[in-house]
KESE-100732 format. One record per atom (N, C-alpha, C): residue number from 1; residue in one letter; atom name; x, y, z. Coordinates in Angstrom, 2 decimals. Layout:
# residues N
n, res, atom, X, Y, Z
NUM, a, CA, X, Y, Z
...
***
This chain:
# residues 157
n, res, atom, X, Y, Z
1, x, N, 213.86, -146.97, 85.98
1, x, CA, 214.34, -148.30, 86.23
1, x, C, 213.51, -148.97, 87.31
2, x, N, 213.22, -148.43, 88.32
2, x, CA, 212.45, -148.77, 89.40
2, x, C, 210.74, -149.06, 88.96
3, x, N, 210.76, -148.18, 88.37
3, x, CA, 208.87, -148.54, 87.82
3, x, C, 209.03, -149.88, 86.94
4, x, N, 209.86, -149.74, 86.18
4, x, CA, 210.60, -151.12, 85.21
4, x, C, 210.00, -152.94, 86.27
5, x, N, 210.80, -152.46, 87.14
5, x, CA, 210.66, -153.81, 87.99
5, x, C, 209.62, -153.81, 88.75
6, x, N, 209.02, -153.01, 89.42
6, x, CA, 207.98, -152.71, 89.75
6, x, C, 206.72, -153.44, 88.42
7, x, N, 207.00, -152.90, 87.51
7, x, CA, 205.73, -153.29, 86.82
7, x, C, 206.14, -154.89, 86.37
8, x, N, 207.30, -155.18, 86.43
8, x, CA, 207.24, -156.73, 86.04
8, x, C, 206.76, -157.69, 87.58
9, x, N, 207.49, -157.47, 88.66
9, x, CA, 207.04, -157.84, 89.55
9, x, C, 205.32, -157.89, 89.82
10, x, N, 204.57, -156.79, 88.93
10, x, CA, 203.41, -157.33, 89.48
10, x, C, 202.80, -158.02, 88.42
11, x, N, 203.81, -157.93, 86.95
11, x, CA, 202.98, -159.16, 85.87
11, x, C, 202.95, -160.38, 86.42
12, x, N, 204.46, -160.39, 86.87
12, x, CA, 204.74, -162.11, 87.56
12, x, C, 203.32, -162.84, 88.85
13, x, N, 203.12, -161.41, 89.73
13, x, CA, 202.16, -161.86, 90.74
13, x, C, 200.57, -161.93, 89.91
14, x, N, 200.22, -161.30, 88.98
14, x, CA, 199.19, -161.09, 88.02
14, x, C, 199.30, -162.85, 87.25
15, x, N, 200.18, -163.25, 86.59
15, x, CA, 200.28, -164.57, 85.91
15, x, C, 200.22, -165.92, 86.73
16, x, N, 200.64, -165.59, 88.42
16, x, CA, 200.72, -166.26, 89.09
16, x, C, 198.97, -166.56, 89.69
17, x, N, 198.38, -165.81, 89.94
17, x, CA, 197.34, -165.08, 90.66
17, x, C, 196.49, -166.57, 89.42
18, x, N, 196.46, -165.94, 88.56
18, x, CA, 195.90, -166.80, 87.20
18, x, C, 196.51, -168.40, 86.96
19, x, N, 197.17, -168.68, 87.20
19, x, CA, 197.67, -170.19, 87.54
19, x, C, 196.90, -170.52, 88.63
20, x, N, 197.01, -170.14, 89.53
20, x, CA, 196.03, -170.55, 90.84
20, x, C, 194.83, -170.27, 90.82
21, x, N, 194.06, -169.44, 89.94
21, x, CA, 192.75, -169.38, 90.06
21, x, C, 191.94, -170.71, 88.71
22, x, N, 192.99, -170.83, 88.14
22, x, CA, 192.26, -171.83, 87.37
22, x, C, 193.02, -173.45, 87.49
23, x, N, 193.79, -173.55, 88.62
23, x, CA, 193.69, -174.81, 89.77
23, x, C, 192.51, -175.81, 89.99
24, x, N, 192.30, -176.96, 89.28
24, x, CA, 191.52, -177.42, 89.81
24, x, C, 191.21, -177.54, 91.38
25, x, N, 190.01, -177.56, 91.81
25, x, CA, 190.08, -177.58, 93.44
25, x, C, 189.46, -179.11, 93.77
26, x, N, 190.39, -179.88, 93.95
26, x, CA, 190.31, -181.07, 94.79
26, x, C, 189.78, -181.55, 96.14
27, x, N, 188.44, -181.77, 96.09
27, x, CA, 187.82, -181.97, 97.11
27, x, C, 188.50, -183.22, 97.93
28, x, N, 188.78, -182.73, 99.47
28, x, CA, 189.67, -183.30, 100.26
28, x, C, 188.37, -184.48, 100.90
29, x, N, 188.80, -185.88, 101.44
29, x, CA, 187.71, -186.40, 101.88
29, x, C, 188.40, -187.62, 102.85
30, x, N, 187.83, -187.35, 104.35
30, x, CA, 188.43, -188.30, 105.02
30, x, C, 189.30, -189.69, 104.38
31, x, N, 189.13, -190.33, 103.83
31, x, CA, 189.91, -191.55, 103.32
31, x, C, 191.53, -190.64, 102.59
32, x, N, 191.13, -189.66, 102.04
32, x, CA, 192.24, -189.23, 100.87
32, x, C, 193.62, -188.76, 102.22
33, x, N, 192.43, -187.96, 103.59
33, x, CA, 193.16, -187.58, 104.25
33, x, C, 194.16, -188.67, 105.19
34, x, N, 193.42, -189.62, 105.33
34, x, CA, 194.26, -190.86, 106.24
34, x, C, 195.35, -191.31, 104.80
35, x, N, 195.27, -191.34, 103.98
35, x, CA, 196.54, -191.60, 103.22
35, x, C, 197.48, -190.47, 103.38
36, x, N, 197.10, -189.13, 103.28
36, x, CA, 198.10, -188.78, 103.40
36, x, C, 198.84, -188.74, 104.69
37, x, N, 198.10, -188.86, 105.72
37, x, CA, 198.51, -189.15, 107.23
37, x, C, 199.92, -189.86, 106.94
38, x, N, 199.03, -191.63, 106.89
38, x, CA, 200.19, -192.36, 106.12
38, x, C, 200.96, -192.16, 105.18
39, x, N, 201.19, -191.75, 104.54
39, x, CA, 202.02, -191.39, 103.77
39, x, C, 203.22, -190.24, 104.62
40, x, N, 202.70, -189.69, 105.34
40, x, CA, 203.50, -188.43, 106.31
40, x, C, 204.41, -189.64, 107.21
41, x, N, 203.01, -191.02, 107.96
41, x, CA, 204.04, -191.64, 108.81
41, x, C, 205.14, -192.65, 107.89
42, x, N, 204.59, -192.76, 106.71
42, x, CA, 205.77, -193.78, 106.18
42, x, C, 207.13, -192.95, 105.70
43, x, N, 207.15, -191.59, 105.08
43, x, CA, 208.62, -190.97, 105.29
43, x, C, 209.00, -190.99, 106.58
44, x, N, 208.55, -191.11, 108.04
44, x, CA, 209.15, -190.79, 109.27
44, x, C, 209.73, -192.34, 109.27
45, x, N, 208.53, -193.17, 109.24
45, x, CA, 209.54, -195.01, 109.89
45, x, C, 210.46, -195.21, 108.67
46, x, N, 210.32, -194.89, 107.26
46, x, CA, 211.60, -195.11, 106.40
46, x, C, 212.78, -194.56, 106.95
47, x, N, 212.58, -193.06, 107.53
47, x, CA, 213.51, -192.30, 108.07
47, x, C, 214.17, -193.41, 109.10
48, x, N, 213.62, -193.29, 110.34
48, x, CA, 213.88, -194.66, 111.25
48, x, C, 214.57, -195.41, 110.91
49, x, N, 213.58, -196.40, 109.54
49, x, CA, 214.69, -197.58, 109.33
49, x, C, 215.93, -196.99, 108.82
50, x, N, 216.30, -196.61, 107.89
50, x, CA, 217.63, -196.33, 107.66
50, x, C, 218.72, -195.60, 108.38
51, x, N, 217.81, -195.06, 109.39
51, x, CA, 218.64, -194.88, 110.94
51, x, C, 218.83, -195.74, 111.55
52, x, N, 218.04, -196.76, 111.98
52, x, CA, 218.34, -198.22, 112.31
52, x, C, 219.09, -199.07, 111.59
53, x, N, 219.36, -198.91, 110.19
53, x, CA, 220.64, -199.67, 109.36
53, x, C, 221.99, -198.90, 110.23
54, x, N, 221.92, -197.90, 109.48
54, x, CA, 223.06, -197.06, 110.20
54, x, C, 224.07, -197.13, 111.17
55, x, N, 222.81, -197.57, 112.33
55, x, CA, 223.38, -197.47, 113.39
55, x, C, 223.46, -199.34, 113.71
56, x, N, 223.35, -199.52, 112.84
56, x, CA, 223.93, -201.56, 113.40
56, x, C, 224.74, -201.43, 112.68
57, x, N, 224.90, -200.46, 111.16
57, x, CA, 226.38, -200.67, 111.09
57, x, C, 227.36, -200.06, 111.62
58, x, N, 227.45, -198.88, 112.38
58, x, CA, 228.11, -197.84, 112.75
58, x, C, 228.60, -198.41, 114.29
59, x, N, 227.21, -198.92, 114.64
59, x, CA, 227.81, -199.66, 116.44
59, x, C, 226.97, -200.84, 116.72
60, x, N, 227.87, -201.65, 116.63
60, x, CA, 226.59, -203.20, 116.27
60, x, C, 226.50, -203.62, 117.90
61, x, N, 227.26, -203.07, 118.69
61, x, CA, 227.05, -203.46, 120.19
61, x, C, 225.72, -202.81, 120.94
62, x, N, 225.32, -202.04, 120.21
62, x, CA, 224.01, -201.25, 120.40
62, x, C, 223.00, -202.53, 120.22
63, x, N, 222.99, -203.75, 119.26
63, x, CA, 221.88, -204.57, 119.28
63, x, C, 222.29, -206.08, 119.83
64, x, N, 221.23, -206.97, 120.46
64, x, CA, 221.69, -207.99, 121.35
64, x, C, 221.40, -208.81, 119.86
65, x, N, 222.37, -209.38, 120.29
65, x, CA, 223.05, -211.09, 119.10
65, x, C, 223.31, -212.28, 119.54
66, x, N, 223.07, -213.06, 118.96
66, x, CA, 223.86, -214.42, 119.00
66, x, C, 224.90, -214.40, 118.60
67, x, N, 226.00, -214.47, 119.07
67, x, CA, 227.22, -214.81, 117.71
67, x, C, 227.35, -214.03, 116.80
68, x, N, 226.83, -212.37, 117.22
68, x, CA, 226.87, -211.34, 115.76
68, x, C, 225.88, -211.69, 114.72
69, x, N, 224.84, -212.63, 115.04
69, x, CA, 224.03, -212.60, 114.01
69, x, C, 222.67, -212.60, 114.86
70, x, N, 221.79, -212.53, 114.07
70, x, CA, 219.74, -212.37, 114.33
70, x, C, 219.53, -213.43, 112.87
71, x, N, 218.95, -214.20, 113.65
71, x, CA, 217.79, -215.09, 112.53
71, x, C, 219.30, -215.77, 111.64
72, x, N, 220.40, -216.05, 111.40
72, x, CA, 221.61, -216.56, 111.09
72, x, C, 222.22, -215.70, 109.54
73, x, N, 221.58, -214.43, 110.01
73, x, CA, 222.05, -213.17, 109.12
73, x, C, 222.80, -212.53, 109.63
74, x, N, 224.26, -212.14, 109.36
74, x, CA, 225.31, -211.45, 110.15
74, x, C, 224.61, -209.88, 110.02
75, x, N, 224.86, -209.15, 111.47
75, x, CA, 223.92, -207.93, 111.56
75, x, C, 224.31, -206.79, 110.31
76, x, N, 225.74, -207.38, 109.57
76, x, CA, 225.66, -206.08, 108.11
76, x, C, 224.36, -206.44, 107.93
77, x, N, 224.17, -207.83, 107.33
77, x, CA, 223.11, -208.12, 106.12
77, x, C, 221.76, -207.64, 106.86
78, x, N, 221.65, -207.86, 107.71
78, x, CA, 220.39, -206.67, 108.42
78, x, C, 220.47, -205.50, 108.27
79, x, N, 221.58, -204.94, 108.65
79, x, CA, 221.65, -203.32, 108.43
79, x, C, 221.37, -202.54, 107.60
80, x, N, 221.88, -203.07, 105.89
80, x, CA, 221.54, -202.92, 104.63
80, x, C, 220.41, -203.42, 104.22
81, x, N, 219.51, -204.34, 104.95
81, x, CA, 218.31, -204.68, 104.74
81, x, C, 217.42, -203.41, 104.74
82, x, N, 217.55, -203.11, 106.06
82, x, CA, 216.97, -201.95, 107.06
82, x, C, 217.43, -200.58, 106.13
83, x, N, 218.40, -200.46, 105.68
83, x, CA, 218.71, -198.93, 105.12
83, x, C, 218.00, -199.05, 103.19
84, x, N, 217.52, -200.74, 102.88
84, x, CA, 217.62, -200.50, 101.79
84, x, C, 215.54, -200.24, 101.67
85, x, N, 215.24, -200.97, 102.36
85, x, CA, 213.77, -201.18, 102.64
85, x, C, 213.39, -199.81, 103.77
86, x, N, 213.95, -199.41, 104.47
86, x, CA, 213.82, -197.73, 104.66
86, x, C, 213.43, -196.46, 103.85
87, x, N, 214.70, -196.94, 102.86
87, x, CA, 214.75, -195.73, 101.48
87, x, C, 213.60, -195.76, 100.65
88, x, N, 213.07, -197.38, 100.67
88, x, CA, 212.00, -197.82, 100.20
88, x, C, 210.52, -197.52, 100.37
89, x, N, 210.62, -197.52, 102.10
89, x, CA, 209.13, -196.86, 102.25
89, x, C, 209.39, -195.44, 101.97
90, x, N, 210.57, -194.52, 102.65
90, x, CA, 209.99, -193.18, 102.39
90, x, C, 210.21, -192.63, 101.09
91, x, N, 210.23, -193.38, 100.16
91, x, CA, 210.29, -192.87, 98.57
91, x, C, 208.70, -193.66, 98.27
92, x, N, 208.37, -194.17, 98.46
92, x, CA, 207.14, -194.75, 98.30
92, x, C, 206.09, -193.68, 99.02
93, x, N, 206.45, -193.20, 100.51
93, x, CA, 206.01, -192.26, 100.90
93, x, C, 205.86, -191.13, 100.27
94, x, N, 206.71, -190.67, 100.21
94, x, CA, 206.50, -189.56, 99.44
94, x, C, 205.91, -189.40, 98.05
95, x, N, 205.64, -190.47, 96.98
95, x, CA, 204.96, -190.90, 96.21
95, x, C, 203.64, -190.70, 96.56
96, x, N, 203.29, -191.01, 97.57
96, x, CA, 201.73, -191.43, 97.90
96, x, C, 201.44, -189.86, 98.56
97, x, N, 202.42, -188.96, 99.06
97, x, CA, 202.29, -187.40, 99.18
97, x, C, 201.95, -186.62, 98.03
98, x, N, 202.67, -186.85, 97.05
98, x, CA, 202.62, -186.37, 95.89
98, x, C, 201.03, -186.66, 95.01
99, x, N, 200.46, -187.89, 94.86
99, x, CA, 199.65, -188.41, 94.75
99, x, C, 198.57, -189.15, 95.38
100, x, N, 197.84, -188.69, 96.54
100, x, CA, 196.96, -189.90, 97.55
100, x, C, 196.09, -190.69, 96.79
101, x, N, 195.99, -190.84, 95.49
101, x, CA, 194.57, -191.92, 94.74
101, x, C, 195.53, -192.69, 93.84
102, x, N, 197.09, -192.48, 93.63
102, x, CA, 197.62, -193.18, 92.60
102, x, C, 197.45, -194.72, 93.30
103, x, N, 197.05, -195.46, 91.78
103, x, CA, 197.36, -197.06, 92.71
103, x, C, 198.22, -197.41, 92.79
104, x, N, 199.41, -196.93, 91.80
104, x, CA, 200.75, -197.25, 91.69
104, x, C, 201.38, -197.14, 93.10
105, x, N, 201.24, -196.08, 93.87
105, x, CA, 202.12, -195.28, 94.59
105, x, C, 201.50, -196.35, 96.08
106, x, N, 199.87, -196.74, 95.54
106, x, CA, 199.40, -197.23, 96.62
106, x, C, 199.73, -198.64, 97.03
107, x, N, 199.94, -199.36, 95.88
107, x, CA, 200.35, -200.91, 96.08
107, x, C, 201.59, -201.20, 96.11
108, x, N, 202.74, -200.15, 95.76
108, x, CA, 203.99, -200.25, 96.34
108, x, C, 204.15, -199.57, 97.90
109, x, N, 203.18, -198.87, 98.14
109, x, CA, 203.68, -199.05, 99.53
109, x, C, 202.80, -199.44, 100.66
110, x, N, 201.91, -200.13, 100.21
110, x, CA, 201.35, -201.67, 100.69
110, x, C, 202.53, -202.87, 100.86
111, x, N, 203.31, -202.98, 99.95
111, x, CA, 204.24, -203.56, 99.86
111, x, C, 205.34, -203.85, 100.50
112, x, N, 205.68, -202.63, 100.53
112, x, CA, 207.29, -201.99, 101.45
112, x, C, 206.69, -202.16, 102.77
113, x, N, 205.89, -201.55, 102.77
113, x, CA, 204.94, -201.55, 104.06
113, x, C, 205.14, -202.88, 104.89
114, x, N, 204.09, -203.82, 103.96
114, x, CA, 204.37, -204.93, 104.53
114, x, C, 205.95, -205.60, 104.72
115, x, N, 206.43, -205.78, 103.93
115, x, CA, 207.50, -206.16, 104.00
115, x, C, 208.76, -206.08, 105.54
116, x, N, 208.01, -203.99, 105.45
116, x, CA, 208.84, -203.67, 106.63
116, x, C, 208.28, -204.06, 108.04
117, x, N, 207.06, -204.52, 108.13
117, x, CA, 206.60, -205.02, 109.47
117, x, C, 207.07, -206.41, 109.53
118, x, N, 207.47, -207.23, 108.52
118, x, CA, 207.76, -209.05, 108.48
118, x, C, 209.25, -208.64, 108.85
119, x, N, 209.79, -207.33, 108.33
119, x, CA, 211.51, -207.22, 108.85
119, x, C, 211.38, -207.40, 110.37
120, x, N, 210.93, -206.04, 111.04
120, x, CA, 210.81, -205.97, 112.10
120, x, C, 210.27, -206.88, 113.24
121, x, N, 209.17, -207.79, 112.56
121, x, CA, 209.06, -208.69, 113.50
121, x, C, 210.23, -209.93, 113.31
122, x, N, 210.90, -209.83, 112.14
122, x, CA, 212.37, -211.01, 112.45
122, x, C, 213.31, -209.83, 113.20
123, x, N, 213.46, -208.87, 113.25
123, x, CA, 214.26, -208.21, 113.99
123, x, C, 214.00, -208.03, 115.58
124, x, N, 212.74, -208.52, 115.78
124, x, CA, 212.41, -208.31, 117.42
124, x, C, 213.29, -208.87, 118.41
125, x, N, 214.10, -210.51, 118.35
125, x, CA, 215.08, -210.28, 119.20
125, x, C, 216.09, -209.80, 119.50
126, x, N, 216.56, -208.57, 118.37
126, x, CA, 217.88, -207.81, 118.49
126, x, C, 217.07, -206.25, 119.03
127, x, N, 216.03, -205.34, 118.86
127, x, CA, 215.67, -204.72, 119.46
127, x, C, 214.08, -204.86, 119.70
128, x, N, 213.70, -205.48, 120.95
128, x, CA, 212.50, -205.97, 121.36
128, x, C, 211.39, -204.64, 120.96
129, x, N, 211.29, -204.06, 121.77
129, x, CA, 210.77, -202.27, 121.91
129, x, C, 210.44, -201.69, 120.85
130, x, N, 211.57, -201.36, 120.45
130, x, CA, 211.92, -200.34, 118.71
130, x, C, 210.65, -201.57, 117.58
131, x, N, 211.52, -202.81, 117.89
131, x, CA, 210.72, -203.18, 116.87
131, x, C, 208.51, -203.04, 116.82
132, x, N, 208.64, -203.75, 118.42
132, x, CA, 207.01, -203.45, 118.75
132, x, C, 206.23, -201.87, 118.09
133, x, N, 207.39, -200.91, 118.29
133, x, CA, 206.93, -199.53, 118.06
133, x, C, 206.81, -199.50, 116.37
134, x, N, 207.72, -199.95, 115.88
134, x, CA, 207.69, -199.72, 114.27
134, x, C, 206.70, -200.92, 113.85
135, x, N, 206.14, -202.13, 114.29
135, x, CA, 205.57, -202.50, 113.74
135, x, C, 203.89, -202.51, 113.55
136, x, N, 203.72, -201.66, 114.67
136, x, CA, 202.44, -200.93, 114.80
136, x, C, 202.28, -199.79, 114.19
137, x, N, 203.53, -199.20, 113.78
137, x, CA, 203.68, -198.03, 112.97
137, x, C, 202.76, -198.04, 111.63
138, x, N, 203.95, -199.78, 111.27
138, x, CA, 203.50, -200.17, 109.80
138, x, C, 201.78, -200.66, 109.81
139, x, N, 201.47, -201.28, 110.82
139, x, CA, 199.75, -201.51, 110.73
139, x, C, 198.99, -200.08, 110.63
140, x, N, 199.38, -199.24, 111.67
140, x, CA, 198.27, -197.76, 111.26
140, x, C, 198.60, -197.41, 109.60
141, x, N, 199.76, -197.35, 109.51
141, x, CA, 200.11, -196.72, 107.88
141, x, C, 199.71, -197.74, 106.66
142, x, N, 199.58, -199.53, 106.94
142, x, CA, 198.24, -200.49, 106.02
142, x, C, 197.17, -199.61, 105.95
143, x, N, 196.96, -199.57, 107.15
143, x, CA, 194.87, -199.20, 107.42
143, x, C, 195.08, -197.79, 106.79
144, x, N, 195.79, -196.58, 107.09
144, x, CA, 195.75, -195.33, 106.30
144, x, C, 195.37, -195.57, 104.75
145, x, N, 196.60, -196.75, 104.05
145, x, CA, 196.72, -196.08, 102.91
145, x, C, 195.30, -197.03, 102.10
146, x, N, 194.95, -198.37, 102.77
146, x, CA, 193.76, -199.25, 102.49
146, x, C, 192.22, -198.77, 102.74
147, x, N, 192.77, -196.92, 103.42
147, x, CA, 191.40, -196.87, 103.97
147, x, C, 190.53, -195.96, 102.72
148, x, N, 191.57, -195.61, 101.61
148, x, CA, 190.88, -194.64, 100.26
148, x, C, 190.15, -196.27, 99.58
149, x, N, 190.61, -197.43, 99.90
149, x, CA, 189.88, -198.50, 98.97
149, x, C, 188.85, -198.59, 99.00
150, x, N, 188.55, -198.50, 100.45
150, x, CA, 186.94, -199.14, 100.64
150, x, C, 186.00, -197.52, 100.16
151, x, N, 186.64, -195.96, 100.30
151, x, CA, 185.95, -195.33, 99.53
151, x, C, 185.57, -195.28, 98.30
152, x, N, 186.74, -196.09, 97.23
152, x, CA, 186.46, -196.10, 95.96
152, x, C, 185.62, -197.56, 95.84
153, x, N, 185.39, -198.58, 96.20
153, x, CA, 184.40, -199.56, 96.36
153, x, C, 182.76, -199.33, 96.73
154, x, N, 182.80, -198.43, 97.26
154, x, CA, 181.85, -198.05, 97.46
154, x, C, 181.25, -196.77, 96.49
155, x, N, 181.85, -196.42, 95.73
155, x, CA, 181.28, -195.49, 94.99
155, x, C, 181.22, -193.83, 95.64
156, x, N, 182.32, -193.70, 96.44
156, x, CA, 182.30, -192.40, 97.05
156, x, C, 183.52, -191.47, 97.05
157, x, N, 183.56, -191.55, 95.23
157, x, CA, 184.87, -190.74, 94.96
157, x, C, 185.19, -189.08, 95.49
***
């Protein structure tokens, strides 16, 4: 019984061994690597934002208001902004993990991307700081994922 599993255990590592040896090997190349950078920082600030929804809905005295509102949006409709465009980059993120050359993966989160730095800078008078920090976030993670373009423009796949 023991030799039994024994010998399947090493077909399995034998079949495995052979999946990986005939792996294409994907030559890694600075540009591919700054996407995935970005792509690493856009699951963290998605993370963020939808921690930042969260928490304006969970304790809205945590952010400074007019009258309970920013920009004449009551802070829900921010909050759910923030948790819905959060979910947004880091699923887009992780897209662009999964894939660093898809364009698909690349121009939606160019997108979100942008989008989430135009949030944050309407969100700057409810958290001044947070926002400055996330919206520089979103400029390194543009230039990351824009920086495989200018390799494929140039002919240096």
């Amino acid at each position: 019984m023991a030799e039994a599993d024994v010998a399947r255990a090493q077909a399995r590592e034998d079949a495995a061994a052979r999946r990986n040896d005939d792996a294409p090997v994907v030559p890694t190349t600075p540009a591919r690597e700054w996407v995935r950078f970005g792509a690493i920082v856009m699951v963290i600030v998605g993370g963020f934002s939808v921690l930042e929804g969260v928490i304006a809905l969970a304790a809205p005295d945590t952010y400074v208001t007019r009258e309970g509102t920013v920009l004449a949006i009551d802070l829900a409709g921010w909050a759910w902004l923030h948790i819905v465009l959060g979910a947004l980059v880091l699923l887009s993120g992780l897209a662009l993990l999964r894939d660093a050359l898809s364009g698909r993966a690349r121009a939606a989160g160019v997108t979100v991307v942008g989008l989430s730095a135009i949030v944050q800078l309407a969100w700057l008078p409810a958290a001044p700081i947070w926002s400055i920090i996330m919206i520089a976030l979103d400029v390194l993670v543009l230039g990351a994922i824009v920086a495989v373009g200018n390799e494929h423009s140039a002919g240096r796949r």
